[in-house]
N, C-alpha and C positions, 0 to 999 in steps of 0.2 A: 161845215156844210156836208148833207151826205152825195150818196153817191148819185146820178140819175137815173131813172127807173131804168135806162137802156143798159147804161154799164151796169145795173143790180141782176138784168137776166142775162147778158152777156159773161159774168161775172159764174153764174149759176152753170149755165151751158157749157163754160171750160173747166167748171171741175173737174176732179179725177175721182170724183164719187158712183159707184155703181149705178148705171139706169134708173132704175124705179126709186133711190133716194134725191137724183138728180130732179126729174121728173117730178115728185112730188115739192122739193124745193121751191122748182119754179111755177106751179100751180097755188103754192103760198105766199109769194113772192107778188103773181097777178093779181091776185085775190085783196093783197091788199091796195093796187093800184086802180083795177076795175073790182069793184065788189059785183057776186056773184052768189046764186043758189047752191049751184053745184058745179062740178067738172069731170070730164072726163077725157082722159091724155092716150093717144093708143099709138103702135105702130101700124102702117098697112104691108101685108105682107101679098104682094101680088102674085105668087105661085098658087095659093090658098084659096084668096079671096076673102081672107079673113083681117081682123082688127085686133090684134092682142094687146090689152090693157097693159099700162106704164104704170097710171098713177089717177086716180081717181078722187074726188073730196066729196063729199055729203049723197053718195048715192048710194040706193039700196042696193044688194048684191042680188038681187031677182033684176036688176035694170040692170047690170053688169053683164 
């Protein structure tokens, strides 16, 4: 039996893999639990006010 999708991204989340492979993992991971067009994964950085991209799946890099 596998794993439940909760332990699949909880499982994902505790890696010890760098950010952005993390991060794209578990946006592959979603994707096959809710399908989806596209994603897009960011941190907020509230000093900035900015969004700096993690991980990203089917979008054009002019929507980035």
């Amino acid at each position: 039996m596998g794993a439940t999708p909760i332990l699949e991204l909880a499982e994902v989340a505790d890696s010890t893999g760098p950010v952005p492979e993390r991060a794209r993992e578990m946006l592959d991971t979603l994707r096959r639990l809710v399908p989806f067009d596209a994603a897009w994964l960011a941190l907020t950085d509230l000093m900035s006010s900015s969004y700096p991209t993690v991980a990203s799946i089917d979008l054009d890099e002019s929507i980035l």
